[in-house]
C-alpha positions as CSV (number, residue, x, y, z in Angstrom):
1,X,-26.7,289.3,30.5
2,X,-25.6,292.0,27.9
3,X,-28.6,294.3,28.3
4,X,-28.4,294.1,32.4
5,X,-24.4,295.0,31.7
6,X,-25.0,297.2,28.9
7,X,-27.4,299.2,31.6
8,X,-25.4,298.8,34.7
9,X,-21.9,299.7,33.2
10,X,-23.4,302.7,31.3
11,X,-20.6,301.5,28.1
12,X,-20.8,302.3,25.1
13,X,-21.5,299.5,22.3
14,X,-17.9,299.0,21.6
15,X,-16.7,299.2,24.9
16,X,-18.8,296.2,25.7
17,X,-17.9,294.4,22.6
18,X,-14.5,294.3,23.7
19,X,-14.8,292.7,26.5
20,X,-13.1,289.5,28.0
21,X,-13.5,287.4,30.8
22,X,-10.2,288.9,32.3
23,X,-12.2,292.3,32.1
24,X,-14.1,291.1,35.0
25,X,-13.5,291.5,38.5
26,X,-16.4,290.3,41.0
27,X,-14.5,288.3,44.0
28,X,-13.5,292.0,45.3
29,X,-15.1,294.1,48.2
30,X,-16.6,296.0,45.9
31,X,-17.0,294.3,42.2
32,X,-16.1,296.1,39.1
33,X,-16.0,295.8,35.2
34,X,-12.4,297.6,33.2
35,X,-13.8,298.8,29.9
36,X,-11.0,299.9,27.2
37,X,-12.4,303.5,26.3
38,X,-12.4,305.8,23.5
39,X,-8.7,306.4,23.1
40,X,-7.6,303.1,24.3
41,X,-8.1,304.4,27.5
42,X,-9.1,301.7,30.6
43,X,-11.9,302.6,33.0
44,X,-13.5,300.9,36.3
45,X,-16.7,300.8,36.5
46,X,-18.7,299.3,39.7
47,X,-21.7,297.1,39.3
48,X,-24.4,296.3,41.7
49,X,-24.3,293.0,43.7
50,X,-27.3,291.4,41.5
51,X,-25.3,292.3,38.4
52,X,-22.6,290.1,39.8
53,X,-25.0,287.6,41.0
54,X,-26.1,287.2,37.4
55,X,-23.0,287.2,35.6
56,X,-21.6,284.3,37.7
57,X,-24.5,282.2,36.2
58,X,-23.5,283.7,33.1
59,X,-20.1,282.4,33.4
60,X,-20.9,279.2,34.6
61,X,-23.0,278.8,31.4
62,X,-20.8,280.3,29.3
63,X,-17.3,280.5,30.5
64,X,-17.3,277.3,32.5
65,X,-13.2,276.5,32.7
66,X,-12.8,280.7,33.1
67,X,-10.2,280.4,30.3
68,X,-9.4,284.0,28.7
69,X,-11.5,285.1,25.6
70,X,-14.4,287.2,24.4
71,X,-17.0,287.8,27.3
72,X,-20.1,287.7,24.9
73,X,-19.2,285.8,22.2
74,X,-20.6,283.3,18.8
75,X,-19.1,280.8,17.7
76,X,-17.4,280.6,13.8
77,X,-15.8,276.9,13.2
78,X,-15.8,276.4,16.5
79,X,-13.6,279.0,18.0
80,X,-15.4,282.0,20.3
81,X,-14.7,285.7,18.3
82,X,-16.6,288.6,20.2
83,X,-19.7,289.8,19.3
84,X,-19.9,292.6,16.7
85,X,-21.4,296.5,18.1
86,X,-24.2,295.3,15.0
87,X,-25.0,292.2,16.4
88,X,-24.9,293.7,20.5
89,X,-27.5,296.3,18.3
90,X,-29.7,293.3,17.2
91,X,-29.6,292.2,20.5
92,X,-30.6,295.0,22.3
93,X,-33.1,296.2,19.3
94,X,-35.5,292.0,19.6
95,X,-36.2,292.9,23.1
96,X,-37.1,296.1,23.0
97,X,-39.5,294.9,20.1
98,X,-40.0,291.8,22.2
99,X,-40.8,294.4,25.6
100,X,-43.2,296.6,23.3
101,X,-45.4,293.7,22.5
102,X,-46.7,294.0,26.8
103,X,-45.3,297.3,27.6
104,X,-46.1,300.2,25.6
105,X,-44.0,302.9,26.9
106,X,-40.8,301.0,25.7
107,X,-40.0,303.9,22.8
108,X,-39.7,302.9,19.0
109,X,-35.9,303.2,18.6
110,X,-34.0,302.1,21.4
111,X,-30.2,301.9,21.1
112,X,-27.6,301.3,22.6
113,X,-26.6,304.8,23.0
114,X,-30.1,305.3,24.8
115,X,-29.6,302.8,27.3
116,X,-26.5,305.0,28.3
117,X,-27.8,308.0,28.4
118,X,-30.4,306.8,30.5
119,X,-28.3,304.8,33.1
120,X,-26.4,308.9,33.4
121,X,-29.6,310.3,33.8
122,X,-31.2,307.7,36.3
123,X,-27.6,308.4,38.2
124,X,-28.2,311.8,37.8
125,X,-32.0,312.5,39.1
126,X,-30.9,310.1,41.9
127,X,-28.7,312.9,43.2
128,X,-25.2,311.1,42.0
129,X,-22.3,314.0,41.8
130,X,-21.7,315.0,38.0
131,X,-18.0,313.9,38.5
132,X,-19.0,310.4,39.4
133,X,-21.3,310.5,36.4
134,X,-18.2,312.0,34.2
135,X,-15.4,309.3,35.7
136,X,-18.5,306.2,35.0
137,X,-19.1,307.5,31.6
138,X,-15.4,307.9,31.1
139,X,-15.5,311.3,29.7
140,X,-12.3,313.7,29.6
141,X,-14.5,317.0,29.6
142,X,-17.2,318.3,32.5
143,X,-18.7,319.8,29.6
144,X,-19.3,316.9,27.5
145,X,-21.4,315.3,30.7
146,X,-23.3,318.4,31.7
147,X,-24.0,319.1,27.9
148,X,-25.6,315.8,27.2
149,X,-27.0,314.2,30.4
150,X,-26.9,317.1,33.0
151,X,-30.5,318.7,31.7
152,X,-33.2,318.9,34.5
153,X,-36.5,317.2,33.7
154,X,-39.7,319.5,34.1
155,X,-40.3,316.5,37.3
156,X,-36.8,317.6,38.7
157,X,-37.6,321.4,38.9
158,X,-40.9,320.7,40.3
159,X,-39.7,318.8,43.1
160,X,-36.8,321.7,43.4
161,X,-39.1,323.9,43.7
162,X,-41.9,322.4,46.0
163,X,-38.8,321.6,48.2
164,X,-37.3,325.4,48.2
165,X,-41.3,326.8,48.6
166,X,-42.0,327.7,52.6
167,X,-45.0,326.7,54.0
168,X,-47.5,328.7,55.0
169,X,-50.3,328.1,57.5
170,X,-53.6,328.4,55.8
171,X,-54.6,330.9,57.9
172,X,-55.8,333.7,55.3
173,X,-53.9,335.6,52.4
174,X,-50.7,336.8,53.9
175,X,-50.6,339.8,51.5
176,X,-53.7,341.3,53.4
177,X,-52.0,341.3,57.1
178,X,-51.4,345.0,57.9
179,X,-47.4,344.5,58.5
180,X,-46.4,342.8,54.9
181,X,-49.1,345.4,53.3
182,X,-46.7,348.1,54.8
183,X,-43.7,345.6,53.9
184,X,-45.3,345.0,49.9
185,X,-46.1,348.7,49.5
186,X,-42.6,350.2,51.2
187,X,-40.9,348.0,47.8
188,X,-39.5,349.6,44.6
């Protein structure tokens, strides 16, 4: 349940760390998680349908009388004290290793920080606005989204450019018909 969050919330490893029960809010039209930000500051965040599907199993495991306290928690003489941003990294860094073993594109250092960046990006080459990506990520600066997760992959510009391309018939080189010859040469 932390990873899927972790990916679908786009916070960063604190952010998640701080969490509560109280932070959620899934019987709404449209569901949504309130991080505390950099700053202090509070954010919404949406999250899919299946994220909420697997947080209430979550909670029924591990939050079964919905009483306030840490969302991801251990256990230390018997009280719940949130989970530390090193142990949400020990987390996150056994499955990768644990993914790797059947699924060799998984990379050698994943982090939390990377699971972020890629949630912006996947938003991002999915044709999301960059101010949505800016608000999600909770950013105060245009600059500090476009800087880091605005950057077109070499697929992107393909596409761009396949798309923006005209077709042409196949029906010989166009530079030999008499009228663009006249056109081509008539050019400084």
């Amino acid at each position: 349940m932390l990873l899927i969050l972790l990916y679908d919330t786009a916070a960063r490893v604190q952010e998640l760390a701080d969490l509560k029960v109280s932070s959620l809010h899934l019987d709404v039209a449209n569901p949504f998680v309130t991080l505390i930000g950099k700053g202090r500051k509070t954010r919404n965040v949406p999250i899919m349908k299946k994220t909420v599907t697997h947080l209430n199993h979550y909670l029924k495991e591990f939050h079964p009388d919905m009483e306030e306290g840490p969302l991801f928690y251990s256990r230390f003489d018997g009280i719940p004290h949130p989970l530390s941003t090193d142990s949400i990294s020990l987390v996150l860094k056994t499955a990768a290793d644990r993914a790797r073993k059947t699924c060799v594109d998984v990379p050698p250092d994943v982090h939390c920080h990377l699971i972020r960046k890629t949630k912006a990006m996947d938003l991002y080459r999915n044709g999301v606005p960059l101010p949505f990506i800016m608000q999600l990520l909770g950013h105060e600066s245009m600059s500090t989204t476009s800087g880091f997760y605005a950057f077109a992959t070499l697929e992107m510009m393909s596409e761009a450019m396949n798309k923006a391309a005209p077709a042409f018939a196949d029906d010989g080189k166009i530079w030999k018909k008499p009228a663009i010859k006249k056109l081509l040469y008539s050019l400084d």
